[in-house]
C-alpha positions, -999 to +999 in steps of 0.1 A: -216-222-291-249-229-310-253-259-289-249-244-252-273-214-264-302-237-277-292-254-243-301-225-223-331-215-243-348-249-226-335-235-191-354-202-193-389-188-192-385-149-199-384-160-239-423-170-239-445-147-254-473-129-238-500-108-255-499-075-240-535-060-222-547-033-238-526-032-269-529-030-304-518-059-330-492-042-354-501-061-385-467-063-405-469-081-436-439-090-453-433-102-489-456-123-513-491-136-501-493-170-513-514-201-503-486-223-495-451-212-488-422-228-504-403-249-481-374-242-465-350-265-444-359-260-404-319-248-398-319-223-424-349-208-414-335-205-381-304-183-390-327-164-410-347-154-378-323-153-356-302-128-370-322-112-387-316-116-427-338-114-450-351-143-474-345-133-508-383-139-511-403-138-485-434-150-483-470-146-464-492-176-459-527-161-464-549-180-441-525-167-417-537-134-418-569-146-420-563-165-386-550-136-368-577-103-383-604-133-371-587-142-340-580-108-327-616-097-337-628-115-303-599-113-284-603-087-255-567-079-252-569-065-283-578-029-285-568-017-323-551-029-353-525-010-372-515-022-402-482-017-416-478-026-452-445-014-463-434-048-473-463-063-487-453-069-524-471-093-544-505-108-540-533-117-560-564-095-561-582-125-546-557-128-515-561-093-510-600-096-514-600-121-480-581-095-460-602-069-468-634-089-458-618-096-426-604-067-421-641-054-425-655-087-403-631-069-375-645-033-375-675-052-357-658-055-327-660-016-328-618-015-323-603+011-347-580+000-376-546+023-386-531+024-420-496+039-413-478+046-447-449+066-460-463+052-490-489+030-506-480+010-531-516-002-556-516-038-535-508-020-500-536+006-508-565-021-511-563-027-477-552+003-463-585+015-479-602-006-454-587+012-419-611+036-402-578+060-401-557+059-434-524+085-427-499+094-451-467+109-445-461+145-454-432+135-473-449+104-486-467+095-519-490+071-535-501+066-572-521+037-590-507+023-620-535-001-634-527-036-642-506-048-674-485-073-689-456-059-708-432-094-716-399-096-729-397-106-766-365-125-781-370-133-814-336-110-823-316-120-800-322-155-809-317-145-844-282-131-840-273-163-820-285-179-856-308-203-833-334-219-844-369-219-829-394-249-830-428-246-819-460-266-823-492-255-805-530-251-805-546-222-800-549-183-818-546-171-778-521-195-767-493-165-761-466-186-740-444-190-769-446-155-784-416-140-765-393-166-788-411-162-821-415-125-818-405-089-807-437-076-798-469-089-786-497-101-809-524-086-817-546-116-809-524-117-776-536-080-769-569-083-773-574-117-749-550-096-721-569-062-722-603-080-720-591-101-686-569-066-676-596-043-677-621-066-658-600-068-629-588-033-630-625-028-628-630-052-600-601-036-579-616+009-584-652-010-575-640-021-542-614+008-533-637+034-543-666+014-519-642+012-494-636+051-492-668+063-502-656+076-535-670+073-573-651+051-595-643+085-622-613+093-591-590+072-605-569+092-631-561+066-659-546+096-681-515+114-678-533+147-684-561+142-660-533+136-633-511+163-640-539+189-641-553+172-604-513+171-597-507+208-606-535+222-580-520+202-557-488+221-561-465+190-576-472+172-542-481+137-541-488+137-504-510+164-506-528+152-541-540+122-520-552+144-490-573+167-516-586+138-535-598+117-502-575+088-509-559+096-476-579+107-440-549+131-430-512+140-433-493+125-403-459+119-396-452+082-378-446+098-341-481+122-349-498+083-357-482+062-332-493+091-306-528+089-316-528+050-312-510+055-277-538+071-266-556+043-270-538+014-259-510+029-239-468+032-242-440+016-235-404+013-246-400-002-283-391+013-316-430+020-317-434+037-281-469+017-282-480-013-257-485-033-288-477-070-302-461-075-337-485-106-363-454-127-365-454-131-321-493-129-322-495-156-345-471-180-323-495-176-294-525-186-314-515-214-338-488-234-324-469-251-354-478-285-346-513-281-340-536-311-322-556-328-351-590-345-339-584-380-355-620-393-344-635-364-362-646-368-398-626-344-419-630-323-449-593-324-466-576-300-483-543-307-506-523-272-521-511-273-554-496-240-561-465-231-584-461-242-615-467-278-624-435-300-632-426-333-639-421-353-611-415-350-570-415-311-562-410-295-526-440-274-512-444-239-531-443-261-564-468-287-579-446-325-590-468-347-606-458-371-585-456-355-549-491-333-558-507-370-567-493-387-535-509-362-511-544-370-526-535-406-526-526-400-493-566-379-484-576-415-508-565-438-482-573-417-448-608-431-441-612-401-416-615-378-448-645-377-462-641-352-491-616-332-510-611-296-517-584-295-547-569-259-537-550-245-570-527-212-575-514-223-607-502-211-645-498-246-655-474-263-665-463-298-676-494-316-694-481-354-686-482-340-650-514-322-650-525-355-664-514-378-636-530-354-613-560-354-628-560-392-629-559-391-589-588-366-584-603-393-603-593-421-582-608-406-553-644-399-569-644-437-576-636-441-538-668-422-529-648-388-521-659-355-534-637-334-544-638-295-547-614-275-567-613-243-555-588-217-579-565-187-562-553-160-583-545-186-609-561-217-623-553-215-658-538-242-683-525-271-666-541-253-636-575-257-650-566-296-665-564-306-626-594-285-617-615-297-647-629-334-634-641-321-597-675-323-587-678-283-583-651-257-593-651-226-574-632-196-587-629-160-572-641-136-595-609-122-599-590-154-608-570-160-640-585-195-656-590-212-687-560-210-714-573-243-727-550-249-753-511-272-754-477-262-769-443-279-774-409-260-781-375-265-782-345-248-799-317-264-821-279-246-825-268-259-862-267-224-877-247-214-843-222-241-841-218-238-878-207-204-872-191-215-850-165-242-873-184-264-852-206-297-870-220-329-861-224-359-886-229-399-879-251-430-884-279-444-871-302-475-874-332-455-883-339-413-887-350-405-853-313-410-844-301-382-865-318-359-845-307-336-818-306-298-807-269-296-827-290-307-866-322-293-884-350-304-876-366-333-903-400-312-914-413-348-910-400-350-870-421-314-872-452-332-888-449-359-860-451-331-832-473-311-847-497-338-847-495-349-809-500-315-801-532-317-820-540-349-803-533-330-770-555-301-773-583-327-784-575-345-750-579-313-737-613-300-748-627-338-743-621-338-707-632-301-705-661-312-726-670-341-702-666-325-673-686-295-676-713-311-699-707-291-729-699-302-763-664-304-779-670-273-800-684-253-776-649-260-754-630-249-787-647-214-788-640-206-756-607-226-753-578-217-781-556-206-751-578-178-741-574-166-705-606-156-684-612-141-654-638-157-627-664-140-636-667-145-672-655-183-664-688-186-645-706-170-673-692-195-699-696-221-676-660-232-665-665-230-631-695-231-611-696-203-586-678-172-574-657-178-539-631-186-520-613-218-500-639-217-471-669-218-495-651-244-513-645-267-476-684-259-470-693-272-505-668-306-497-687-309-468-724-307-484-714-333-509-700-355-488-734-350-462-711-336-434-727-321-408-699-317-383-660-316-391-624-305-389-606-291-421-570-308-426-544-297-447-524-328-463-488-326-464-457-345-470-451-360-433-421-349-413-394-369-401-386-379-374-357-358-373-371-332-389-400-322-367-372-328-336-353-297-354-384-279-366-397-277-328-359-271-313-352-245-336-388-227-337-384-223-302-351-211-303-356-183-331-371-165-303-342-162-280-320-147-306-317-115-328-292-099-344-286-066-364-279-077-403-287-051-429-302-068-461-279-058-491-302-042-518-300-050-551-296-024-577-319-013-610-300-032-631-300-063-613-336-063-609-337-061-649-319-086-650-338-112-629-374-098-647-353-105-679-345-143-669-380-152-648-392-151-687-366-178-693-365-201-663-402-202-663-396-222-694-365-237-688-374-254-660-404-271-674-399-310-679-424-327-693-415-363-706-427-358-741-421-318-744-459-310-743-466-279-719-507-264-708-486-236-698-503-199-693-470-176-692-494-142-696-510-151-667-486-144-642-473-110-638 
């Protein structure tokens, strides 16, 4: 049955898409921005859109939206933009930065922009912010909670399972191993995190309150000052962001859509608007196997965003091995002149970051420049690959630094002991009587301790080198302390504020480029793989269905915060256990 229906998708023409004249772009984002999406196999990405389920986590590419604000900016068909944010969930401040500058770039085509919301949450309202007509919902609400990071702390529960917890690091900030050696968080822990906190919670009331013409003192940080504001209001959260301009007016969803029909028309949808949804737009704009000018000198730029592990890693994760082959790959391409090294990463395995770092190198000795430019996250291992390129470019809201290594691993004698359960033997020397089931030998914990030492020195050498500082100026600002991009800059980490298209402009200075093409470098398809990829992107269109996505409780959502903690260490798998690894950064 699958087979005669793709069939007949080939033996039609009503399925193409066409951009209506005279309509509005609804701008629906759904899930997590990210710079690269994780990869998922072309046949289960099919079912997926054809009947409708939902991934279990979506995700955005950014320079998509960037593509289609910029796009729809000059095209005439075009008349408004209405942006519905409902299922925008996470995103760095920097991600949300881009859209809001393009959002702005497209008010200069004089269309209007909608923000449509039965609620805001603090991500969605940075870009609503930015729409010449912000509505709420009469029944809807809105409230900013700052920015934190509240972990989840072990140290009991390992105790009652009588496990034992080995750590060896560098670093007063270096916080990644706290949730297993403690039940709270450190004070010197506190103190690095508010700093970093506070400076982007600054960043973000700057550029809302800009946005809406508002002084920065509107944002109620205290309970008191809200309930007072929230008592006039008469307990109405709707009505609170009406009387304190966060909102231009209270209007249900057929009062909006009614307005916005009166500029670009009806017809018969859900919407009742003449209107085309970003996912359709985007198919008519950027086909998904684009026509790359090979004669044209190019400006390359290789993704390494996730966390960085041992080894060969699909896309949405960083392998040493697979990250390293695509710039080998940029190394070899004599079309690609330069490099921009584009990072969204906490870090990770250091033998990786290391092997990484060792290509970027490669291709400076080749005569290729090569720009990093850092996301919402460049820190640890993240910074290690960053630190040898010929500029670094952060965005001043990006996490970096955490210079600083740690090893850890648990062992389960006092558990199996209570257990009735032991383990005895021989061996030709004492290494052999080692293992997560014995004590550890203080001396084995002498031995790591000591190449963790020898680590962090690796560490602050390259940083050192790189950035033409001295060893102990690296050390004071290193120690695992995380920075934001604008006090990176100031201590010289990186070397100006931006994003990825000042980074490709700065690839293409150094490398004396006056005319090129970007290129992203990827693993190459298949054969068979781009013959399903093009079959079944073309057939996705043909077919919906009407699947309701199972939502998962309160409890299960604990659950799965209370594991990420875990798995995020679990998973890493560096060869010799040594980890630049910035678990306070992501939250």
């Amino acid at each position: 049955m699958l087979f005669i229906a793709l069939v007949s998708v080939f033996l039609k023409d009503d399925h193409k898409i066409m951009v209506p004249s005279d309509s509005a772009l609804v701008l629906k984002l759904e899930g997590n921005l990210v710079i690269e999406k994780e990869a998922i196999d072309p046949l289960s990405e099919f079912m997926q859109e054809a009947f409708e389920q939902q991934n279990d986590n979506p995700e955005i590419l950014l320079q998509d939206v960037l593509l289609t604000i910029e796009n729809a900016k000059q095209d005439r068909r075009i008349k408004a933009l209405v942006l519905d944010l409902h299922g925008l969930g996470g995103a760095g401040l920097d991600k949300l930065e881009q859209i809001a500058v393009a959002l702005e770039g497209f008010k200069e085509s004089h269309k209007p922009i909608f923000a449509i919301g039965d609620y805001f949450t603090q991500n969605q309202y940075y870009l609503a912010s930015r729409a010449d007509h912000l509505y709420l919902n009469p029944m809807g609400f809105m409230m900013f909670e700052g920015y934190g990071r509240f972990g989840t702390y072990f140290k009991s529960a390992l105790e009652k399972l009588k496990a034992e917890t080995h750590v060896f690091k560098v670093g007063t900030y270096k916080s990644a191993v706290e949730p297993y050696l403690r039940d709270d968080m450190s004070e010197a822990a506190k103190v690095a995190n508010k700093a970093w906190l506070q400076e982007m919670w600054s960043q973000y009331k700057t550029s809302v309150a800009a946005a809406r013409g508002l002084d920065v003192s509107n944002f109620d940080e205290e309970l008191d000052v809200f309930l007072a504001k929230f008592e006039q209001s008469q307990g109405d959260f709707a009505q609170y962001a009406l009387d304190y301009g966060w909102v231009d007016a209270l209007k249900t969803r057929e009062q909006a859509f009614q307005e916005i029909a009166a500029i670009v028309g009806t017809k018969q949808n859900h919407q009742g608007l003449n209107a085309i949804s970003f996912k359709n737009y985007l198919g008519v704009i950027n086909p998904p196997f684009p026509i790359i000018n090979n004669s044209m000198d190019k400006v390359a730029v290789v993704v390494a965003k996730g966390s960085i592990l041992n080894g060969t890693r699909k896309a949405g994760e960083i392998g040493g091995d697979s990250t390293a082959a695509l710039l080998r790959k940029a190394r070899y391409d004599d079309s690609v002149k330069s490099v921009v090294l584009y990072v969204d990463s906490p870090g990770g395995s250091a033998f990786a970051s290391e092997i990484i770092r060792q290509e970027v190198e490669n291709l400076q000795a080749t005569g290729k420049p090569v720009v990093a430019v850092m996301s919402t996250y460049a820190a640890s291992g993240g910074y290690w690959i960053s630190a040898g390129a010929d500029k670094i470019i952060a965005a001043p809201s990006t996490i970096t630094g955490s210079i600083g290594i740690f090893g850890m691993f648990f062992t389960f004698e006092n558990t199996l002991d209570y257990l009735g359960v032991h383990t005895d033997g021989v061996g030709t020397t004492e290494f052999a009587n080692m293992g997560i089931t014995k004590s550890l030998n203080p001396k084995f914990a002498a031995i790591m301790q000591r190449g963790i030492e020898q680590g962090y020195d690796q560490f602050i050498s390259l940083v050192a080198e790189k950035r033409n500082m001295t060893k102990s100026q690296v050390d004071q600002i290193a120690q695992g302390r995380v920075w934001i991009g604008e006090t990176a800059l100031e201590l010289g980490l990186v070397d100006e504020l931006g994003y990825l298209d000042n980074g490709v402009k700065a690839a293409a200075e150094l490398a004396n480029l006056n005319t090129y093409d970007t290129q992203y470098i990827q693993r190459p398809m298949s054969k068979s793989e781009l013959f399903w990829k093009e079959l079944l992107t073309t057939a996705s269109v043909s077919f919906k269905g009407a699947f309701v996505a199972e939502k998962s409780s309160t409890i299960i959502n604990l659950v799965k915060e209370i594991t990420a903690d875990i798995e995020a260490v679990a998973k890493l798998n560096d060869p010799k256990g040594v980890y630049a690894y910035c678990l306070a950064c992501e939250f």
